[in-house]
N, C-alpha and C positions, 0 to 999 in steps of 0.2 A: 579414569572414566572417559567413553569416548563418547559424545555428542551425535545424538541423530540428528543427519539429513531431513529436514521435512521440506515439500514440496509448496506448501502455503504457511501463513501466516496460522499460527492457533488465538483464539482469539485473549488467552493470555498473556503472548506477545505482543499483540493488537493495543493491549492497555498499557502495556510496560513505554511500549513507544509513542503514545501518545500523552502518557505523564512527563514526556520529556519535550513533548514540543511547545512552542510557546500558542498562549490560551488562542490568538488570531486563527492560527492554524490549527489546533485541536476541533476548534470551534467550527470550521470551516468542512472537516474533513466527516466531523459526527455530524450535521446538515448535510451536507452530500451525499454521507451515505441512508439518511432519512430521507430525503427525496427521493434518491431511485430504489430504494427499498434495497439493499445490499447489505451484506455484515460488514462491518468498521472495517475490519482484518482486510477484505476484500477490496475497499476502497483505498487502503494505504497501499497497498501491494497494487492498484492501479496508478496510483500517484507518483509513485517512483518510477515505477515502469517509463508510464508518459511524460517523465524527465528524463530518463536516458535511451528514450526514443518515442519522438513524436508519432508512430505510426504504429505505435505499441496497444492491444486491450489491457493484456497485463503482463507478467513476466515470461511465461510461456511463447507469448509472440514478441518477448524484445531482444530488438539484436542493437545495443548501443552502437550509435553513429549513424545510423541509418539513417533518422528522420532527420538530421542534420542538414 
């Protein structure tokens, strides 16, 4: 069975990874995405981004090293 590509996060993925983070950052990342009004999926997939590149919105625009 080969595995599709997908482009963002589904937001059942969305939950799979955030059962795994610890409650600090779970907590953190579902207020975040309540305040600017965003799906969860869309705010993880910001958060990482804007870890391996400070100058990132989201994966689309990250090129790792850059904002370095």
């Amino acid at each position: 069975m080969q595995a599709k590509l997908q482009e963002q996060l589904s937001p059942a993925d969305a939950e799979v990874i955030l059962g795994r983070l610890p409650e600090i950052i779970r907590t953190a990342l579902i207020e975040r995405a309540a305040e600017i009004e965003y799906p969860i999926e869309a705010v993880i997939e910001m958060a990482i981004a804007s870890f391996l590149d400070t100058e990132a919105l989201g994966f689309a625009d990250c090129k790792p090293g850059r904002g370095q």
